[in-house]
N, C-alpha and C positions, 0 to 999 in steps of 0.2 A: 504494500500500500504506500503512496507518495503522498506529503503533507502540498496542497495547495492553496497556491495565494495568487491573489489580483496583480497582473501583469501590464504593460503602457501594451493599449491596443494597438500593435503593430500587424499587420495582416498576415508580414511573412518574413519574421526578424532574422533567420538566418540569411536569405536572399539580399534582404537589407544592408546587410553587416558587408557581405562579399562587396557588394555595391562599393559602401565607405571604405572595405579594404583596398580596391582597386585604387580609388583618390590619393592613396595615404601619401603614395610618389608623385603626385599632382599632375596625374596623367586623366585629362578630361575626357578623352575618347573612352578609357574606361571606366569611367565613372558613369558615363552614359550608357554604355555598354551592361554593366550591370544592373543599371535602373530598367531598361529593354528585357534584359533577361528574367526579373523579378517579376515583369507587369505578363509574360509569356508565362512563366510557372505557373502564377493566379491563374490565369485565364485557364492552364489545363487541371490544375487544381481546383477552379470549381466543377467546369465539367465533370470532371471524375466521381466530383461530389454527385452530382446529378445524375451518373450513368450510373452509381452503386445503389441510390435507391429506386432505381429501376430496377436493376436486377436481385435487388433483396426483394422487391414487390415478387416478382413473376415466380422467384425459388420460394418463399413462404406459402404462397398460392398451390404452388407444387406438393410441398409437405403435409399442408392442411388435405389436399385431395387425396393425397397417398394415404392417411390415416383412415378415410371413408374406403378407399379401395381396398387394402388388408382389413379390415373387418369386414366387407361384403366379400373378399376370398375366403376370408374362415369360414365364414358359413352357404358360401354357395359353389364351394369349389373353388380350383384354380382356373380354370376354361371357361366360368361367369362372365358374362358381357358386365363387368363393373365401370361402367364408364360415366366421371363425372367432367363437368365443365371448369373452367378455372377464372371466368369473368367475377362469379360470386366473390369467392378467397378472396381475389385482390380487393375488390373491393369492401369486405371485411378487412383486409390488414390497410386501407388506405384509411378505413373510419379510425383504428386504433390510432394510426399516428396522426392521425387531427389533432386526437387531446393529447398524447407523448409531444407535440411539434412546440406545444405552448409552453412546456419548460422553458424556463428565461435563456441559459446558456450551458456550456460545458461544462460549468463550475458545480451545475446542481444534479450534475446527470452522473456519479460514484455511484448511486446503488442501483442503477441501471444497466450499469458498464460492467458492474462484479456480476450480478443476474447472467445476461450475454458472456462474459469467461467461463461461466460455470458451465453453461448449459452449450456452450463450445466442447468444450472438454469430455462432456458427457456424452453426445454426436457421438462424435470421435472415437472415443472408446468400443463403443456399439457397434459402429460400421467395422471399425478394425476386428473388434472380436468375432463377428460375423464371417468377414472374408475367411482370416483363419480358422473357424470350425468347418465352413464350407469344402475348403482345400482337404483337409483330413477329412471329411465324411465324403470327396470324388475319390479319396486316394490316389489322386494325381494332380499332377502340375499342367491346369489347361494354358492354351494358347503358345505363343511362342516369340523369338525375340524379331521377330519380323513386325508384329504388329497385326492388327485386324486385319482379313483376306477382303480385299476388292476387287470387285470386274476390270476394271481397268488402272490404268498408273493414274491416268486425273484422280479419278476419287480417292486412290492413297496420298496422293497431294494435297486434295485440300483436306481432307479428314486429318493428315498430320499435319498442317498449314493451322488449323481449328487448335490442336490440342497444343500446340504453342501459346496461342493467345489463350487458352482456360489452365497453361501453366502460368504463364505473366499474370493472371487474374488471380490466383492463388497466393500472390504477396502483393496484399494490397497496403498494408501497412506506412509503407514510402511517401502516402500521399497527406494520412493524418498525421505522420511523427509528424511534421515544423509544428502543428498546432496541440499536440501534447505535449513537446518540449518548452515550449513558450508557456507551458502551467505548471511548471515545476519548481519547487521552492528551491532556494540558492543559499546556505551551500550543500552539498558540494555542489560544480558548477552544472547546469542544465546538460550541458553536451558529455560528458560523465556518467553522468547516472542515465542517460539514454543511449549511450553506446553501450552500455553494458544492457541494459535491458534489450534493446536490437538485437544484440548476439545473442543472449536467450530466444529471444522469439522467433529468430531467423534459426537456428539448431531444433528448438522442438515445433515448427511449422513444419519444417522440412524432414524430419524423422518424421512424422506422422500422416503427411500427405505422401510420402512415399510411402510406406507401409498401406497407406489405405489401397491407393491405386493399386500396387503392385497386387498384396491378398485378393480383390477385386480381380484383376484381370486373369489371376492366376486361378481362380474359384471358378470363373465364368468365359474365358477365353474370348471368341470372336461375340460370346449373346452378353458383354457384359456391358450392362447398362452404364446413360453418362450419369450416373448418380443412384449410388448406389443402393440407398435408400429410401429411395421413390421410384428406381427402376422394376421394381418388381423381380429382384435377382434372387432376394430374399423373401420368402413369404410367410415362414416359419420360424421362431415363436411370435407370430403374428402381436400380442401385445409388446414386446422390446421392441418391433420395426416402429409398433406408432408412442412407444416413450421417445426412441430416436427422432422423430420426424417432430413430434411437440415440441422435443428440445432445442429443431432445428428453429420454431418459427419462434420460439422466446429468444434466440440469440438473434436473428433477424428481426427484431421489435426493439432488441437495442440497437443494435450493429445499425439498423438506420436511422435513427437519431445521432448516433456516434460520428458519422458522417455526414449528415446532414445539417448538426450546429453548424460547425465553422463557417456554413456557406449562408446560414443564418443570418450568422452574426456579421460576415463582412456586409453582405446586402443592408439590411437593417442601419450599421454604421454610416454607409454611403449617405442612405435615403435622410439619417438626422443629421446629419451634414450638411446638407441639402435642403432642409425643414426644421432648421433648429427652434420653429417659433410656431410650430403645428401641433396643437392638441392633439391630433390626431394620430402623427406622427409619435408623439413625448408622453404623452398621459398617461396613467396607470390607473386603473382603477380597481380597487377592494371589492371582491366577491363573495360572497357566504352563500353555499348550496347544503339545504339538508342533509346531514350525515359527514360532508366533507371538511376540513378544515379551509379556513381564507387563505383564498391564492390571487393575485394582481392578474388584471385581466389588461395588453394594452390592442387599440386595436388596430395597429401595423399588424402586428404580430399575430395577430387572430387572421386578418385578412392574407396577409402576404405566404406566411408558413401551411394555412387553410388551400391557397393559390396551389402552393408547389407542392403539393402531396398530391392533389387532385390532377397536377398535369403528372407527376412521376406513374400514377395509378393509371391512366390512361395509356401512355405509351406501351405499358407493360400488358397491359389489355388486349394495344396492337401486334405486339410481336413477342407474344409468349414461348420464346426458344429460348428454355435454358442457356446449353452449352454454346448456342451462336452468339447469342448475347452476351454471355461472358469473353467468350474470344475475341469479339471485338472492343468492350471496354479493355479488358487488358492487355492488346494490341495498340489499339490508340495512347495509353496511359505508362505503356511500363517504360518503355525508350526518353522520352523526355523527361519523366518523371525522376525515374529508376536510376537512368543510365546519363542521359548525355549531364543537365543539372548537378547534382552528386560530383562527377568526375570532372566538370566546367571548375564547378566549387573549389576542388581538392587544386587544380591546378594554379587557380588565382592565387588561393589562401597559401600554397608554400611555393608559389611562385618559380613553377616549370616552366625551365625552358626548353623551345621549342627542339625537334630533332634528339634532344636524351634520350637515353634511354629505357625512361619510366615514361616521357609524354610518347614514345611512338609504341609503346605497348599500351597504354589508355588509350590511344586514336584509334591502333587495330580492334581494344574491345569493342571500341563505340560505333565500329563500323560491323562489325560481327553482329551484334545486339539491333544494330539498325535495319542489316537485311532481313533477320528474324522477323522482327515486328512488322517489316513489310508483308513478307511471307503469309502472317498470320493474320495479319487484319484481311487482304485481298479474301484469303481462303475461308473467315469467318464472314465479311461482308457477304463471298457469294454461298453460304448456308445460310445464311439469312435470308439470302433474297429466294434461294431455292425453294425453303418451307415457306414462307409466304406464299408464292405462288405456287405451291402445290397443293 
């Protein structure tokens, strides 16, 4: 647990800082250079914000259906026409985060966040434990290191084109650290205690989603679904599949508020910037509802946060595909985010120069990492556009 405190609202202090660092040698070209770079991160920094809860919408929608489908298998079979819709769901989880959106900021969303780790964790366990008892009750090791059998080399393209971008979509973390660093009390210094928490998270994110896939494709070879527990790979003990799948949509009830402040709060900042002298805009007002405790009601925030769940819940209405969806948020996101930013950073801050030979091993990765993401977004745009129009 981290003790937090009130921070100068800076939208995106590390970016800032690189900025100032560039000036230090009164070189104006990069001083400008990193104001360009800062206002570039924002802009993919909110998108992202906005692409995750979309697809937190469409995989909760998912989960909640999977839990009606495994109890209508239990009891009518496996080969039951169990077929539900997924308009409803979203639209259920887009009413919950009306009232989760009206939390003031990040600062009041801890036992939100612990809810979501927990019920993360608990997923997790379940699908792993799953794969592995699967593998031991085939008694064998399905599929092979080729990969799923396709008719043709295109669709091994883009199907491996796709599972690049729902690997990049798999660390999504890169995009909330600057705004969880920026809440952490000092000392010790912020980039400290979040480098070390990164290396945690980045070691057991990655033990765990390897394990998962791996048991998974190994349990189910070429029939193994993009999700494991809503693909119907598992059907049995049908009530663990739907504690899994509840626990999926309670860490998705955080997970997108988690991502969704920050993009709150810079919007919001802008607009009283802009309307410092707007009731409407600044006002708060004390509420009392039977049973509840008083909570401030303002109504930017009722309007605007009401706005943006309504349009994320719609998009997600229109193009409910999981795994395309994910491959292209994380194709779009991981490269600039991830990769070029990060290693822009490291190179200003200890001030590489150019042709060394650490800056032309960072140049090959970011050009390695760049074709990837082209690779993966083309291949997840055209599965997108595939199941649409099919």
């Amino acid at each position: 647990m981290v003790e937090v405190e009130e921070k100068d609202e800076n939208t995106y202090p590390l970016l800032t800082d690189v900025a100032a660092s560039s000036s230090s040698d009164s070189h104006a070209s990069l001083k400008r250079t990193g104001k360009k770079s800062m206002w570039v991160a924002g802009t993919f920094l909110q998108e992202s914000y906005y692409g995750y809860g979309i697809a937190y919408t469409i995989t909760s929608a998912i989960s909640m259906r999977a839990i009606l489908r495994s109890n209508c298998y239990h009891k009518e079979g496996h080969d039951a026409p169990c077929e539900y819709g997924d308009s409803l769901f979203m639209l259920l989880f887009g009413a919950v985060q009306v009232v989760f959106s009206q939390i003031p900021d990040f600062h009041n969303m801890e036992w939100l966040s612990i809810i979501a780790a927990v019920m993360s964790f608990a997923y997790t366990f379940i699908g792993l434990a799953l794969g592995f008892a699967k593998v031991l009750e085939n008694g064998e090791i399905r599929g092979d290191l080729g990969g799923v059998s396709t008719a043709t080399v295109a669709q091994k393209v883009w199907l491996s084109s796709q599972a690049i971008g729902d690997i990049a979509f798999a660390f999504t973390y890169n995009i909330i650290l600057l705004d969880i660093e920026d809440t952490l009390k000092a000392p010790p210094p912020e980039n400290k205690t979040m480098k070390k928490a990164s290396t945690t998270a980045i070691l057991i994110t990655s033990f765990f989603f390897l394990c998962c896939g791996s048991f998974g494709y190994a349990a189910f070879g070429d029939q193994a679904p993009g999700n494991l527990l809503t693909g119907f790979g598992f059907y049995e003990p049908y009530w663990l599949v739907d504690i899994a799948n509840a626990c999926i949509v309670l860490h998705l009830v955080g997970g997108y508020q988690i991502y969704s402040q920050p993009l709150f709060a810079v919007a919001e900042r802008q607009i009283a910037k802009k309307h410092p002298n707007s009731g409407f805009v600044n006002n708060e007002y004390v509420i009392k509802l039977p049973l509840l405790p008083r909570f401030k009601l303002n109504l930017l925030r009722l309007c605007f946060r009401t706005a943006y769940v309504a349009s994320t819940t719609g998009l997600a209405i229109l193009f409910p595909y999981f795994n395309q969806v994910l491959g292209v948020l994380g194709a779009l996101n991981f490269w600039p985010l991830a990769i070029y930013f990060p290693v822009e950073i490291y190179l200003v801050q200890n001030k590489v120069r150019a042709w060394t030979g650490i800056w032309v091993v960072l140049q090959g990765f970011r050009v390695f990492c760049l074709l990837c993401t082209i690779l993966a977004f083309i291949g997840s745009v055209e599965g997108l556009i595939s199941n649409k129009l099919s």
